[in-house]
SEVO-576708 format. One line per field, with one value per residue (C-alpha): residue in three letters; x, y, z; residue number from 1. Coordinates in steps of 0.25 Angstrom, whole numbers, plus 2048, in hexadecimal, padded with zeros to 3 digits. Each point is the difference from the previous one (the first is absolute). Layout:
// residues N
resn <- Ala;...
xx <- X;...
yy <- Y;...
zz <- Z;...
resi <- NUM;...
//
This chain:
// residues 568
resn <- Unk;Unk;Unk;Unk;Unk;Unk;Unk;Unk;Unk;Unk;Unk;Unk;Unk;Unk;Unk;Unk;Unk;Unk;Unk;Unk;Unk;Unk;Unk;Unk;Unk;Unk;Unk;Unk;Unk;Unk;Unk;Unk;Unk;Unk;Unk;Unk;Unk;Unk;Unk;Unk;Unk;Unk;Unk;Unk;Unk;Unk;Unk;Unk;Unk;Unk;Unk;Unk;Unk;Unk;Unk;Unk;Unk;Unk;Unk;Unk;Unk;Unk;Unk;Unk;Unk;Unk;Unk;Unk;Unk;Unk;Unk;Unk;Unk;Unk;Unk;Unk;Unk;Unk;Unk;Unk;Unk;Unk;Unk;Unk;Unk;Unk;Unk;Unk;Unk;Unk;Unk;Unk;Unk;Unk;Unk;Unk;Unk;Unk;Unk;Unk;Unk;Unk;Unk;Unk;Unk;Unk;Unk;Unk;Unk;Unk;Unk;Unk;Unk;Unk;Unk;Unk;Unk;Unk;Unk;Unk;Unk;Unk;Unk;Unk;Unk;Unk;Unk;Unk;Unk;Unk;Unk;Unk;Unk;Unk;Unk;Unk;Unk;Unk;Unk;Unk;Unk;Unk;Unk;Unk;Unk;Unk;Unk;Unk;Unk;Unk;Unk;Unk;Unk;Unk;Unk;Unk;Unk;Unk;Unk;Unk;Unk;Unk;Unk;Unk;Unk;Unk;Unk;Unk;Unk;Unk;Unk;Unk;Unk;Unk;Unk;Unk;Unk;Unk;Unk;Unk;Unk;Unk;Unk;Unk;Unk;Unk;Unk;Unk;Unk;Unk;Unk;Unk;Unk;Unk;Unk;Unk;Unk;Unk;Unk;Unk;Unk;Unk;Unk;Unk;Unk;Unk;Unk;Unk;Unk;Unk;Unk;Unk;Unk;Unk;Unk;Unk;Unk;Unk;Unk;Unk;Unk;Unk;Unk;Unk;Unk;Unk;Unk;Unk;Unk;Unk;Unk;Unk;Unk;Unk;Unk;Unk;Unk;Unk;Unk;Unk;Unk;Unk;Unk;Unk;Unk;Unk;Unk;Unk;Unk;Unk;Unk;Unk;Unk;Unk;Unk;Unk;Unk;Unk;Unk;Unk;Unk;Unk;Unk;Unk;Unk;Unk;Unk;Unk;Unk;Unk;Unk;Unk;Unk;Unk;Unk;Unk;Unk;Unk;Unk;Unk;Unk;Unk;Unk;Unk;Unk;Unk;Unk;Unk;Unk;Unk;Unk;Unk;Unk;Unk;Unk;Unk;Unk;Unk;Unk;Unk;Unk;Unk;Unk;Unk;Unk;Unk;Unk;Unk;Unk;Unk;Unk;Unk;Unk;Unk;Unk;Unk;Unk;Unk;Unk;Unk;Unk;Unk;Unk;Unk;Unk;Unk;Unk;Unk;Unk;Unk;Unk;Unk;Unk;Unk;Unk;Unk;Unk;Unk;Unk;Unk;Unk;Unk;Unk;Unk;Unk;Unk;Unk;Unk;Unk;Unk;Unk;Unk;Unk;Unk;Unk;Unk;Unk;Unk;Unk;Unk;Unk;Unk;Unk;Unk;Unk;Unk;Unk;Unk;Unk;Unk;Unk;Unk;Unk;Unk;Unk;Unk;Unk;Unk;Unk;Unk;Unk;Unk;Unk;Unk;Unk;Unk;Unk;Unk;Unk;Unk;Unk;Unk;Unk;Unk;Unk;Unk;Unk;Unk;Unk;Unk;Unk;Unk;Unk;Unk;Unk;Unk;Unk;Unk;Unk;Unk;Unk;Unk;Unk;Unk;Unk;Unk;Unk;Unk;Unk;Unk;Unk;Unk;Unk;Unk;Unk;Unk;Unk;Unk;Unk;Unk;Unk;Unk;Unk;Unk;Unk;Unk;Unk;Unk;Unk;Unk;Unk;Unk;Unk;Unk;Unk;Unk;Unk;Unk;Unk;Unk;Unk;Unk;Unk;Unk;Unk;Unk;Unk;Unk;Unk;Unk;Unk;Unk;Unk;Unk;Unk;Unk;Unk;Unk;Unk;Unk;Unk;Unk;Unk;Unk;Unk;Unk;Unk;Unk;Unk;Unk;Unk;Unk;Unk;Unk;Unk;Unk;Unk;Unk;Unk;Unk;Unk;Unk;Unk;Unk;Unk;Unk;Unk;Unk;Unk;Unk;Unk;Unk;Unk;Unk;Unk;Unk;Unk;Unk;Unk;Unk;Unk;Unk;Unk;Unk;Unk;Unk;Unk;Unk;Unk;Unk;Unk;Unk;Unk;Unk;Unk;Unk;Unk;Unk;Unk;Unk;Unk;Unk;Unk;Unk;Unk;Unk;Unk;Unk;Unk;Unk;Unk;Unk;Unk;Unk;Unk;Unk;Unk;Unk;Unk;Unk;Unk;Unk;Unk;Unk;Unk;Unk;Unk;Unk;Unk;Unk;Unk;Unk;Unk;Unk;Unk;Unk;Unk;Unk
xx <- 800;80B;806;7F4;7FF;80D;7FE;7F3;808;80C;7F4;7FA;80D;804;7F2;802;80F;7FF;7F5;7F8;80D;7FB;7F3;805;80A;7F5;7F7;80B;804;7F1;800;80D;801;7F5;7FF;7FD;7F9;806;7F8;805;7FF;7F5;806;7FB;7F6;805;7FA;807;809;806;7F8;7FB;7F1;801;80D;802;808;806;7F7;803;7F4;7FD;7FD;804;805;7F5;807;809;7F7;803;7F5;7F3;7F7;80C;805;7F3;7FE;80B;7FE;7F3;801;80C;7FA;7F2;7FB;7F5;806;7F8;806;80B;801;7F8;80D;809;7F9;801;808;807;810;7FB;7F6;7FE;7FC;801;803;80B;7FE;807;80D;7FB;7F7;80B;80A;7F4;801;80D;800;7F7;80B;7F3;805;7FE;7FB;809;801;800;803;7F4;7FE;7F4;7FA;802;7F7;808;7F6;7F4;7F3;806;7FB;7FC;7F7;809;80C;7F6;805;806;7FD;806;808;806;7F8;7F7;7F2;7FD;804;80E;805;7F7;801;812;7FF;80A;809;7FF;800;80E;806;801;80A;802;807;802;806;803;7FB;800;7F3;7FF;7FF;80F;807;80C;80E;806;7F3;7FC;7FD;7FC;7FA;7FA;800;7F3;7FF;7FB;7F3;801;7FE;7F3;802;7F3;7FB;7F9;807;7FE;7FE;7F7;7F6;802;7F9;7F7;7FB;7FD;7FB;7F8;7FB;7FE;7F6;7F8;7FF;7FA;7F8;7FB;802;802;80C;809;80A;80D;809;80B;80A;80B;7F6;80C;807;7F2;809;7F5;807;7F6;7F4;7F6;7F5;7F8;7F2;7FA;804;7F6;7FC;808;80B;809;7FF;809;804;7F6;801;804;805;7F3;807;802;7F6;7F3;7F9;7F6;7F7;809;7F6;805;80E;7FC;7FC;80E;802;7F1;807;80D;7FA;7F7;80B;809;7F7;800;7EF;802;80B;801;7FA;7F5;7F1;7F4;7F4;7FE;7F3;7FF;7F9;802;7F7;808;7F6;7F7;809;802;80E;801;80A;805;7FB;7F1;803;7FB;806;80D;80A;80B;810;805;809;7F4;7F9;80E;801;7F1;801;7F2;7FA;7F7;80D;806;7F6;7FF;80E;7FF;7F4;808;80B;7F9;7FF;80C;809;7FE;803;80D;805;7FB;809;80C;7FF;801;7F3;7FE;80B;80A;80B;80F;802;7F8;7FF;7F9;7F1;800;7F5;7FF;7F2;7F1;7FF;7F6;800;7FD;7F6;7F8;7FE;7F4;7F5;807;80E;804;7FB;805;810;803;7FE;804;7F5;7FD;810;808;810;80C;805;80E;7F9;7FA;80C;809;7F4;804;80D;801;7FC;809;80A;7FB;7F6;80A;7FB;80C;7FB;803;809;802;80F;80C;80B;804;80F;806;807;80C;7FD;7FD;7F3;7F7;7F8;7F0;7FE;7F9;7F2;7F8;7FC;7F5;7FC;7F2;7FC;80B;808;7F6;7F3;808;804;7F3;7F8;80C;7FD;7F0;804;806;7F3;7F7;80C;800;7F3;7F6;7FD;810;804;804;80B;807;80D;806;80B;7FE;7F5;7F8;7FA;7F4;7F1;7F6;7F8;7F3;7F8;7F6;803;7F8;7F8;804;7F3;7F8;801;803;807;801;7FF;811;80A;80E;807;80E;808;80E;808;810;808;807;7F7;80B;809;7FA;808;7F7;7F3;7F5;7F2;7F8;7F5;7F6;7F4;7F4;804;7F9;7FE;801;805;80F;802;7FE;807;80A;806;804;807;808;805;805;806;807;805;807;804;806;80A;804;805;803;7F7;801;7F4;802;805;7F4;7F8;7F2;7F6;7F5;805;7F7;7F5;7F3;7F3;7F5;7F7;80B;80A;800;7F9;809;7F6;7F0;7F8;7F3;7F5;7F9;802;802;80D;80A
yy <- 800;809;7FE;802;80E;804;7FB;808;80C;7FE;800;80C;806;7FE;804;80E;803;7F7;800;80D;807;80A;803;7FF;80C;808;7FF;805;80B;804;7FE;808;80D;80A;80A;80F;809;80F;80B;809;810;807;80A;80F;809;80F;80B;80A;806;7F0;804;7F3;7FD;7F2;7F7;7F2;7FD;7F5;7FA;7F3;7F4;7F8;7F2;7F2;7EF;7FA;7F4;807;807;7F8;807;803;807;807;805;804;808;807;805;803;80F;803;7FC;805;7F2;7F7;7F5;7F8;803;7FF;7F1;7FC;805;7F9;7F2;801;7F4;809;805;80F;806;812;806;80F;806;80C;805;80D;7FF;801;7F4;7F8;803;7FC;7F3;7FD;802;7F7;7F3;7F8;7F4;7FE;80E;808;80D;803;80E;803;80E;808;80B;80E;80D;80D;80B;7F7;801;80A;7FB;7F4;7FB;803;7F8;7F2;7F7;7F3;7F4;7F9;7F9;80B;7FF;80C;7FF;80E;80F;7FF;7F5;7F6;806;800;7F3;7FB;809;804;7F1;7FB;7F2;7F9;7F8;7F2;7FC;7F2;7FB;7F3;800;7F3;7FC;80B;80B;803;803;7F7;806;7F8;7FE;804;80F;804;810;805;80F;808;80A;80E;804;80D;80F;806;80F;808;80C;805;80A;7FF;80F;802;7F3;805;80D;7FA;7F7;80C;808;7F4;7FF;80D;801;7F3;805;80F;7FA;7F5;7F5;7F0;803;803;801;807;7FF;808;7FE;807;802;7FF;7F2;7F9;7FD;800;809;7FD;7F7;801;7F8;804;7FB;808;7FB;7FA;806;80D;7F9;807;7FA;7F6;7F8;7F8;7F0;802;80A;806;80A;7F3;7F6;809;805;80E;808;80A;80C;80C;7FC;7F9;80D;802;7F4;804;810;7F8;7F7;80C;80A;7F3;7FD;80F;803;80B;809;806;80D;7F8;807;7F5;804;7F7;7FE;7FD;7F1;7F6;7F5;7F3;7F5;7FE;807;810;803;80D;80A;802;80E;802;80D;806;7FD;803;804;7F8;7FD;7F1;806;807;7F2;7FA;80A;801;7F1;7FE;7F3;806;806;7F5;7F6;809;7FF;7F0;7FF;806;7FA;7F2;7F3;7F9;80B;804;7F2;7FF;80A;7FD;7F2;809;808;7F1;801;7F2;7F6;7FD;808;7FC;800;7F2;802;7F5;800;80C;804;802;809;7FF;805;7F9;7FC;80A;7F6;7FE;810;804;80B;80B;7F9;80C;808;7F9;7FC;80E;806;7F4;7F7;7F2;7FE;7FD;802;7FF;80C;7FD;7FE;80D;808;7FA;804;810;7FA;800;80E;805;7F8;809;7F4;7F4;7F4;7FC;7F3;801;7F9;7FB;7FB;807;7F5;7F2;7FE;7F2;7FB;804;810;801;807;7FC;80C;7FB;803;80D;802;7FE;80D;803;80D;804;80E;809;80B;80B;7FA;7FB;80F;804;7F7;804;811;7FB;7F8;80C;807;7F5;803;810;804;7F1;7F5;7FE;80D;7F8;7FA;80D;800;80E;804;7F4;7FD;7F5;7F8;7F6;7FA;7FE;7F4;7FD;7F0;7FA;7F2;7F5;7FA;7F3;7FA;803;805;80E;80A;802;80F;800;806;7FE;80E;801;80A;7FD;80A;804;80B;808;803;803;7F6;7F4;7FB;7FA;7FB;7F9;7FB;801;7F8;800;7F4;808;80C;80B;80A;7F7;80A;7FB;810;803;7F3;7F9;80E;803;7F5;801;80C;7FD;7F3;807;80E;7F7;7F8;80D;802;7F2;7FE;80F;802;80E;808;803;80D;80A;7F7;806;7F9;7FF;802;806;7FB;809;800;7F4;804;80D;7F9;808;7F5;7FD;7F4;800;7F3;7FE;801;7F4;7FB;7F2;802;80A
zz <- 800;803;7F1;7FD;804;7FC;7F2;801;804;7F6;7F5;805;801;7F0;7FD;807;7FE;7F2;7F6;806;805;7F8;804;80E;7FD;7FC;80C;809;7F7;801;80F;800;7F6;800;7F5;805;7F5;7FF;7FC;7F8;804;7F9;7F7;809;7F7;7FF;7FB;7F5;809;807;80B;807;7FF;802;805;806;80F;805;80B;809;7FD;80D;7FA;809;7FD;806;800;808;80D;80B;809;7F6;80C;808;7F2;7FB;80D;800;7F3;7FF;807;7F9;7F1;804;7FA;80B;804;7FA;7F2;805;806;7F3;7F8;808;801;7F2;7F7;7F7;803;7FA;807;800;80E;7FD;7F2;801;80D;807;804;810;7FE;7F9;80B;80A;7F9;7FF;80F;804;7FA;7FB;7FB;7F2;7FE;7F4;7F7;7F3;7F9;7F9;7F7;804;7F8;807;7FC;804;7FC;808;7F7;7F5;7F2;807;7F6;7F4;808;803;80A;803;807;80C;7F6;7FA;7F2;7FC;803;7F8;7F9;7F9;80B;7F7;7F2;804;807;7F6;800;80E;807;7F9;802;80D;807;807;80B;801;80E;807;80E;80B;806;80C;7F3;802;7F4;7FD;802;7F6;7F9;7F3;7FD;7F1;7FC;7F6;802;7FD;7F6;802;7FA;7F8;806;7F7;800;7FD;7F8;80F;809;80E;802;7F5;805;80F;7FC;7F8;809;80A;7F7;7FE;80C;805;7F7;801;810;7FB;7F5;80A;7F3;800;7FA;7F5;7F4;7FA;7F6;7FD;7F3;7FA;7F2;7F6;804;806;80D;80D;80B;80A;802;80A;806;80C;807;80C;80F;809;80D;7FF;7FA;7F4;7F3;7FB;7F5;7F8;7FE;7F3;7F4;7FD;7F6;7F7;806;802;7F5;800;7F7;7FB;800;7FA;7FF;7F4;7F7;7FE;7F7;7F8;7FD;7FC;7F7;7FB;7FE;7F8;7F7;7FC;805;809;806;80D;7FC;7FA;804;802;806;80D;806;80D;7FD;7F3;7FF;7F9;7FD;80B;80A;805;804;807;803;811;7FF;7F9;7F7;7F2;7F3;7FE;7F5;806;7FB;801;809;809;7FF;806;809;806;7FF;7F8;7FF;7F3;7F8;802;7FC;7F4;7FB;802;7F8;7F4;803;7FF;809;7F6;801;80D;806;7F7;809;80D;7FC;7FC;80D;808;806;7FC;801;80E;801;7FE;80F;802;80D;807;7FF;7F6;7F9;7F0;803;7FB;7F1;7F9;7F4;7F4;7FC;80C;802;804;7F9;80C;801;7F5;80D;80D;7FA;7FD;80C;809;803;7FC;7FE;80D;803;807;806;7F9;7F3;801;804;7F5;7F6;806;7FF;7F1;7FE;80B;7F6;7F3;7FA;805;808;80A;807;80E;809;80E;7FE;7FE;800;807;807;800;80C;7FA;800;7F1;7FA;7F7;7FB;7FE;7F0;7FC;801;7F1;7FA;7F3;7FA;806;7FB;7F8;80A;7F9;807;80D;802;7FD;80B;808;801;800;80D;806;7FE;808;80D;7FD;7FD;800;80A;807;805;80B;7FB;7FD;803;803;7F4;7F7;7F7;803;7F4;807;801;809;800;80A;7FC;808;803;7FB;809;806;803;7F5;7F0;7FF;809;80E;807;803;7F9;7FA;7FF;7FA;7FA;7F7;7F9;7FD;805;7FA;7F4;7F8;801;808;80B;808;800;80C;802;80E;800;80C;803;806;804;807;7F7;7F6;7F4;7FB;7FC;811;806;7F6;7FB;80C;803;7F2;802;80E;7F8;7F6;807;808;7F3;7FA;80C;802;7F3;7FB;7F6;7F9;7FC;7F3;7FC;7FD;805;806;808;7F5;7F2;7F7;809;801;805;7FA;7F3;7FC;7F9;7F2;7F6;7F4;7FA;803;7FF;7FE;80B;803;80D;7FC;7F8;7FF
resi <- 1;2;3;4;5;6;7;8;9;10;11;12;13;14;15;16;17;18;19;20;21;22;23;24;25;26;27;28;29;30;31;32;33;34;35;36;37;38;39;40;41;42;43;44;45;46;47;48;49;50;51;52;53;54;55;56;57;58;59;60;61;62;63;64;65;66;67;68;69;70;71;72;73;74;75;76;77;78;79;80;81;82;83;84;85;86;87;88;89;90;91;92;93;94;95;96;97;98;99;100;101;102;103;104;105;106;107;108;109;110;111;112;113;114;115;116;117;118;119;120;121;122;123;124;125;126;127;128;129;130;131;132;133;134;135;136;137;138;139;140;141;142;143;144;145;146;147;148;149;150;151;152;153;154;155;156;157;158;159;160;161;162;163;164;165;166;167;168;169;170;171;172;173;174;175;176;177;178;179;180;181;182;183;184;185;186;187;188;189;190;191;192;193;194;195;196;197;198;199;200;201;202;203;204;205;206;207;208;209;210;211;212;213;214;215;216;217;218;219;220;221;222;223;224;225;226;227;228;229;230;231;232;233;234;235;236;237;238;239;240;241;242;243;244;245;246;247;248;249;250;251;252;253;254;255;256;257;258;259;260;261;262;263;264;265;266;267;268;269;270;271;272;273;274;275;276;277;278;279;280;281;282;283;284;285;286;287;288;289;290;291;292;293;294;295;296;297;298;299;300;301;302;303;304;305;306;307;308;309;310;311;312;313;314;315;316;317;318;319;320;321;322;323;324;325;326;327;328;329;330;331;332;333;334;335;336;337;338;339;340;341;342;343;344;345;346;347;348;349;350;351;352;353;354;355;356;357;358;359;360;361;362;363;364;365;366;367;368;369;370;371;372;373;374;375;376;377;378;379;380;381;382;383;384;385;386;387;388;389;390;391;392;393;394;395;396;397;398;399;400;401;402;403;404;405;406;407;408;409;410;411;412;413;414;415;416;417;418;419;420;421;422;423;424;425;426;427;428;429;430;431;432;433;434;435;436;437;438;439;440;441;442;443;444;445;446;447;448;449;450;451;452;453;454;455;456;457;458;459;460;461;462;463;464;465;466;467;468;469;470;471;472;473;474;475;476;477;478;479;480;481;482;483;484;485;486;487;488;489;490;491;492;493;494;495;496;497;498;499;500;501;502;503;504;505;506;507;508;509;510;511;512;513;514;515;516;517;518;519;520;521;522;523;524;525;526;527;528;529;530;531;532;533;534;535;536;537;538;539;540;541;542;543;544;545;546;547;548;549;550;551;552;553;554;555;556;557;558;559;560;561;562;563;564;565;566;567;568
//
């Protein structure tokens, strides 16, 4: 019996150390390597400047070796109050089967020295990246967020995951059964690689003092929220972005879940005559001194569109129809300018396709098709109803006559820099021809008019000449068909004049008053004075507040139209 046995353990023994030698090795390896991912460090986010707006730290992550934790209750006691994790969870991780377990995910360094202290058995660090804000909430919507594993969850973090994330790393290590690592064990790395730094078009002034400007007014107006943009008109590039919902019991307003600028789209109102009298003038129908006469009402199909004011029949320019903002005028010019034509160039202007930022979630607007206009569509479109869009789309269609007749397509992005310091400038924006130079300067003086002497003399801007629009929409109702009693009011223009430097747009969600000339002006010239001395923009010699800009209805009539209120 006892050769029996011996030969029984010889057997086994050439079975183990013989034939399955092999497969044998591999268990111990298993049992004895462990292989430690290594996060790479998200690339930071910066704004023109290299001021940071977003950067990743290094931050010690609590996790344990089950197998290793000699004393599951007294380990999970100790640590609860330190880690702020019930017990409970805690003893449910450590009775675990696995040899990897996460406790705490990049704590502070006080809590990590707390733990260290403590001489748990089986309880380790690892250096983890953690995604740090510096400026708090500033631009906080455009920026997005990431998630406990360091992946973006939203904002430019998401749409630059890629670039931003770069290569992680492995550490492969040989430790003995108590989780120690071997001395003379094996020890392989592979280093991570560094997610790339994305430098924005945004300055951190500029959006600091729109955000306020933001939300001082959202407090005086008492509205839900609000929206600017502000741009350098000539290369597209967005020098601040701005999203803002009221606080809550007293609270100051804050950032919204998401860009509205680019995610949220409006009825444009008023804004929206400016592309009708371009496409007018264009197509060579009117001029600026142009005389129509303007009743107060204009019946289109089975509806009556009236004018804000009630008033008599009036030998009105285009540019008093501009300035004084009638709904009538302008329905006029459409009507000779025709659906077909007219909806070329709300097209043109980028009132109906997503922007080349491709922000996360943006919107391409509501335009409907040419073909599924209604009788009164030829009387809604033009003056901004029935049509809905972004506040970016809108500001670049200002945009591309602040840029004499040219569409720059606007960008979030400046340039990405590798790991190893180098630059890689983000390709230009795409451009196309819109309306010639002529008819872009010609809109422009008529825009100074509506700031001088029409609907935004709020956004004056003392010793520049501001070129802008009002715009005032009720909302559509989101209960039942048709239109509720609230009100979008917004105003967007360029300053100076002249020489476009800078242009904005302030939109408010149900303001009190609800008039974009009284509450949005205002806030775009306090935007865009302080614009003008951040970045040193010169009025243009000569320059005075108003050129050529006179009272509505006496402009000297150089070409006379017929009568009839229906067409010009």
């Amino acid at each position: 019996m006892i050769s029996l046995g011996f030969v029984a353990v010889i057997a086994r023994l050439a079975v183990v150390q013989g034939i399955s030698s092999k497969r044998y090795a591999v268990f111990g390896e298993a049992q004895r390597l462990h292989t430690v991912v290594l996060p790479a460090e998200r690339g930071a986010i910066l704004d023109r400047n290299l001021a940071e707006l977003a950067v990743s730290t290094v931050r010690k992550t609590v996790w344990a070796d089950p197998t290793a934790v000699t004393d599951v209750p007294g380990a999970a006691a100790a640590l609860s109050p330190v880690l702020k994790i019930d017990e409970a969870t805690l003893r449910d991780k450590l009775s675990t089967a696995s040899s990897f377990v996460y406790l705490a995910s990049t704590v502070d360094d006080p809590v990590a020295d707390a733990v260290k202290n403590l001489h748990v058995d089986g309880v380790h660090f690892l250096d983890e990246p953690k995604r740090i804000v510096p400026s708090a909430a500033l631009a906080a919507p455009v920026i997005g967020q990431v998630g406990v594993d360091d992946q973006g969850l939203s904002g430019l973090e998401l749409q630059y995951e890629k670039a931003l994330t770069g290569r992680p790393g492995e550490l492969l290590v040989e430790r003995d059964p108590g989780g120690n690592d071997i001395a003379d064990g094996l020890r392989q790395l592979k280093p991570s690689a560094r997610g790339d730094n994305l430098v924005l078009t945004l300055d951190s002034a500029m959006q600091y003092e729109t955000e306020r400007a933001l939300s001082d007014a959202i407090v005086s107006s008492k509205a839900k929220g609000g929206m600017a943009v502000v741009s350098d008109p000539l290369t597209g590039e967005i020098l601040a972005m701005a999203n803002l919902q009221a606080g809550t019991n007293g609270a100051p307003p804050g950032p919204t879940a998401d860009n509205m600028a680019v995610t949220r789209v409006f009825e444009p109102g008023s804004t929206n005559k400016v592309v009708t009298v371009a496409a007018a003038l264009e197509e060579g129908l009117v001029d600026p001194s142009t005389r129509m006469n303007v009743p107060d009402n204009l019946k289109v199909a089975d509806a009556v569109f009236r004018d804000a004011e009630p008033h008599n029949p009036m030998w009105w320019t285009t540019a008093d129809i501009l300035a004084a903002s009638s709904n009538v005028g302008t329905i006029q010019i459409a009507q000779w300018l025709g659906k077909a034509t007219f909806d070329q160039y709300l097209h043109s202007f980028g009132l109906a396709d997503r922007t080349a930022v491709h922000f996360p979630g943006e919107s391409g607007g509501l335009l409907p098709d040419v073909a599924d206009w209604s009788g009164t569509s030829i009387g809604t479109i033009p003056i901004g109803q029935g049509v809905a869009v972004t506040a970016l789309q809108m500001l670049s269609a200002y945009n591309t006559i602040a840029n004499g007749g040219t569409y720059v397509a606007p960008s979030l992005v400046k340039a990405t820099v590798d790991a190893a310091g180098k630059t890689h400038p983000v390709p230009a924006p795409a451009t196309h021809r819109v309306v010639s130079p002529n008819t872009a300067a010609e809109v422009a003086r008529m825009l100074t008019g509506v700031v001088s002497d029409g609907t935004g003399t709020a956004a004056a801007i003392p010793g520049y000449t501001v070129a802008g629009k009002t715009g005032t929409a009720r909302k559509p109702s989101e209960t039942t068909a048709g239109y509720s009693d609230n009100y979008m009011a917004s105003f967007v223009g360029f300053v100076p004049a002249e020489a476009p430097r800078l242009s904005a747009i302030v939109v408010l969600d149900e303001p009190t008053p609800y008039f974009g000339g009284i509450v949005s002006a205002p806030v775009f010239a306090d935007i865009g004075s302080f614009g003008i001395r951040h970045f040193g923009i010169p009025a243009p010699a000569g320059a005075s507040v108003a050129p050529g800009a006179g009272a509505i209805g006496t402009a000297a009539p150089t070409t006379t139209l017929g009568s009839s209120p229906t067409r010009p």
